[in-house]
DRENDOLO-95222 format. One record per residue: x, y, z of N, C-alpha, C in turn; residue in one letter. Coordinates in steps of 0.2 Angstrom, whole numbers, plus 5000, padded with zeros to 4 digits. Layout:
XYZXYZXYZA;...
This chain:
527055045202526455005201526155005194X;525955075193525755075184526255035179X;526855055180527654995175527254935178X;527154895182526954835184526254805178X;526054865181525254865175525554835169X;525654885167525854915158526354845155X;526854805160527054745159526754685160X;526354685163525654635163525254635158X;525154695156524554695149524854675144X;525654705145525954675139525954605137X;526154555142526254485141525354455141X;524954495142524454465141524454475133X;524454515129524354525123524654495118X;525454485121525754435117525554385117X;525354345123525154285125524454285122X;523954325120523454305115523554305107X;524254345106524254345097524654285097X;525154255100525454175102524954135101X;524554135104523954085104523354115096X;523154165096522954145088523354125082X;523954145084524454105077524454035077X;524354015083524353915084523653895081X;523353935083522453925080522453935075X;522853975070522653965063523053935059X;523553925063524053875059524053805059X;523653775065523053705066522453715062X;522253785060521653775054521653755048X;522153795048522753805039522653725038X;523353685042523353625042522853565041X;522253595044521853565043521653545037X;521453615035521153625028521353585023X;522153585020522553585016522453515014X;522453475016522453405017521653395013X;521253425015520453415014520453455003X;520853505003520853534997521053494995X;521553444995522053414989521653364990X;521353334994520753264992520353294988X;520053354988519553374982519753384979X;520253414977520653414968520853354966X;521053314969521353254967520553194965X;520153204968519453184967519453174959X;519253224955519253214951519453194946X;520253184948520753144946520753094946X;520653054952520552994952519952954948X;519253014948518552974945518852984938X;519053024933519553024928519752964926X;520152944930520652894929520452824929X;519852824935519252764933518952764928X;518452824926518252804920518652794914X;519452814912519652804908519952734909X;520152714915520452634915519752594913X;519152604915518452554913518452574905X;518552614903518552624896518852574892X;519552584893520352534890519752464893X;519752474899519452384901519052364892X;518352404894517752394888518052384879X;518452424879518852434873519252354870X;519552344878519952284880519652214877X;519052234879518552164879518352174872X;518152224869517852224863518152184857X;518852224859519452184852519452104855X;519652074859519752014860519051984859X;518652024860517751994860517551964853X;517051934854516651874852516451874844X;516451844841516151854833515451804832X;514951864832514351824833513951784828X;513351774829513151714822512951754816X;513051814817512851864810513251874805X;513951864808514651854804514551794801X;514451804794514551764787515351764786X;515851804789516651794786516751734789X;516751724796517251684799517051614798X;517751594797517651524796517851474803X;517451434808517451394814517851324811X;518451334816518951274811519151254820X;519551184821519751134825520051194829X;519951184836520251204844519751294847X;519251294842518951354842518451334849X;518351384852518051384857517151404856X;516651404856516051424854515551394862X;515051464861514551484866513951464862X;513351424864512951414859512151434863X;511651464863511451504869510851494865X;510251434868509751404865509151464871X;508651494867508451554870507951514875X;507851494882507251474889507551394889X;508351384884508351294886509051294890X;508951314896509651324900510051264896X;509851194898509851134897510351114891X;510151164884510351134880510751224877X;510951254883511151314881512151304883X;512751284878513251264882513851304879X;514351294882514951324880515251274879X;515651264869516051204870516451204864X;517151164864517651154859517551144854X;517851164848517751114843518251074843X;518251004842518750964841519350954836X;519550914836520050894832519750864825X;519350834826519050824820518550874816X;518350934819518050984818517150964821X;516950934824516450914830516350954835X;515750974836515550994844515050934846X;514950944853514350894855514150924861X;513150914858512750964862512250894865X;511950924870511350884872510850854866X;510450794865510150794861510350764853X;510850814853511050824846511650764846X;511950754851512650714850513250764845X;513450724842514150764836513650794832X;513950864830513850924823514450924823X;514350934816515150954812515051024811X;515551054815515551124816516251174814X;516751124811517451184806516851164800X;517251224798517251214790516551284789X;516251304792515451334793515551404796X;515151444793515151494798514751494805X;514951534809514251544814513451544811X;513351584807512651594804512551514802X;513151494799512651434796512651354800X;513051374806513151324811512251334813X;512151414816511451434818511051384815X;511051394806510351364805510451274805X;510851264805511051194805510951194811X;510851194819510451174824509951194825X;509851254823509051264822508551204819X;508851184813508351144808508351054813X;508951054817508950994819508751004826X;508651064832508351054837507351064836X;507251074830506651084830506251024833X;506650964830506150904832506050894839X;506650944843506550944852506051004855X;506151044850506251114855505351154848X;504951194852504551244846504951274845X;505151304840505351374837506051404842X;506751354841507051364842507351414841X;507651464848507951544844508751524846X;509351534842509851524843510351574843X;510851574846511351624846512051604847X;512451604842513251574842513651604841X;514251614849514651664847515251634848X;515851654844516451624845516951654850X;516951624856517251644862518251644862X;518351594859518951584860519151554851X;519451624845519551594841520451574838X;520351504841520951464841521551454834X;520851434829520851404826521151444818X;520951504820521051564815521851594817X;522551564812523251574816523551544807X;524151614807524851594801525451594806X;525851584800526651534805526951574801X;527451614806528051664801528551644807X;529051634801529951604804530151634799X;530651654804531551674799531751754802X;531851794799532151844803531651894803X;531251874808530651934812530951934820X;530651974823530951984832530451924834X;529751924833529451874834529051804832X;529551774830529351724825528851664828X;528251634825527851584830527151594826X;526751564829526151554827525651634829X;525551664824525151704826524251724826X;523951724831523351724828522951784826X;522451774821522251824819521251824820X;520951864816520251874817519951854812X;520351864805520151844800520851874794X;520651874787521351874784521651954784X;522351954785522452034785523152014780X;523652084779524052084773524752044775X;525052044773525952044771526052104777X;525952144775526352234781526052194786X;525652214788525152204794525452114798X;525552064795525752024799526452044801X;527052074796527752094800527452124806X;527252174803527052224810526952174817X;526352124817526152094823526852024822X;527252034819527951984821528252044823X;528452104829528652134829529352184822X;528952174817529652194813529952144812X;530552164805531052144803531552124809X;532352084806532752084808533252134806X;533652144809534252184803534552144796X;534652064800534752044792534152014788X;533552024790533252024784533152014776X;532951974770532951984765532252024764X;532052074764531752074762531152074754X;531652044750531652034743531451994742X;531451924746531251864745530951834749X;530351844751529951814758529651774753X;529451744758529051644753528451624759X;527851664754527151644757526951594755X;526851534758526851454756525851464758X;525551444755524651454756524451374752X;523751374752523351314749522851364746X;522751324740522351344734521951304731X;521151274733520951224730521351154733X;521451164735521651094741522451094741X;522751114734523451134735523851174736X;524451134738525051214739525451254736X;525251334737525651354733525951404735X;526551394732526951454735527151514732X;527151564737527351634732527851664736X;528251704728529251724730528651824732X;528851854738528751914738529251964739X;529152014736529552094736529152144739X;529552134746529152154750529352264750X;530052254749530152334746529652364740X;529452324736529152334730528152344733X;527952314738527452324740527552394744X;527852404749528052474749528052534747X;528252524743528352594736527852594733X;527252534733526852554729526652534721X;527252504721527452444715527052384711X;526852354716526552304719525752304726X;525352244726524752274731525152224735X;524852234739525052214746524652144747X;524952074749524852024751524352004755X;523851974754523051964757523451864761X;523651864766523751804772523151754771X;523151714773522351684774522551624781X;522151624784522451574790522551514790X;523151474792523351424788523851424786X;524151484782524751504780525251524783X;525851504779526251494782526851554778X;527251614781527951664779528451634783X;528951654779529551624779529951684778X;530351714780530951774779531351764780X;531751744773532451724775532951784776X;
């Protein structure tokens, strides 16, 4: 009777340490899953704030040249936001034309290439007054079309390239992906307009390199050739 005992208690004891091993190994498991969502937490908010950053970064290079830019010159296919301050009415977003023209309410056609934002501003300024008191204006260049050189011949990416405003010789290969392998580089021919004519320039582009030579100022309009 006592063995019977002492074999019963026994299988009760295993059968309790059986049973806390499953309890804590359903805990464990539990848990585990809950940790790596907290660690990863982190990680994820990280990676939002750095993907909204690139966004913000994103917008800002691509983004607007406002009326305070005296550089930029507004030439045919440009896109412009013109943000008359309390006149919904006469507040629009619109193309520049082919003939270098916008048309607003009021106003009908303004010749708007050839002008900077600033002085497009006080040029509808001066003309919405006879509409509007003390017209407050804001002109920003949404989409600039209009601003683009043309490089052909042995670049990876030959085409029309657009730019923001004028930048070098280096700097446009760069955004033509680089040379070709058969490249001249010795003899590239920047074709420009000077005073309403065209002029062409023989460039040594090794020679800019080295330091030889300054480096090539583009102006938009123009046109590289690499033979």
């Amino acid at each position: 009777m006592k063995k019977k005992l002492i074999a019963f208690l026994s299988v009760v004891y295993l059968f309790c340490i059986v049973c806390a091993s499953i309890a804590y190994a359903q805990d464990a498991a539990t848990k585990k899953p809950i940790e790596k969502t907290q660690k990863s937490a982190p990680s994820y908010t990280s990676k939002k704030i750095t993907d909204n950053k690139q966004a913000e970064d994103n917008k800002k290079n691509i983004s607007n040249v406002v009326a305070g830019n005296d550089k930029y010159i507004i030439g045919a296919e440009d896109v412009l936001h013109i943000f008359v301050w309390k006149e919904e009415a006469l507040t629009k977003t619109v193309p520049v034309r082919i003939d270098g023209k916008i048309s607003l309410p009021l106003l009908d056609d303004i010749q708007a290439a050839g002008l900077t934002p600033l002085q497009l501003k006080e040029e509808l300024t001066t003309k919405l007054k006879g509409f509007v008191d003390n017209p407050t204006i804001t002109i920003t260049v949404v989409e600039a079309n209009s601003y683009r050189v043309f490089i052909s011949g042995e670049v990876k990416t030959p085409g029309i390239i657009r730019i923001r405003s004028e930048i070098t010789l280096v700097k446009l290969i760069i955004m033509a992906g680089g040379f070709t392998e058969w490249a001249n580089k010795r003899k590239i021919l920047v074709i420009t307009t000077e005073a309403g004519k065209e002029k062409r320039i023989t460039v040594n582009y090794n020679k800019i390199i080295d330091g030889d030579i300054p480096d090539i100022v583009i102006k938009h309009g123009d046109t590289v050739i690499i033979p």
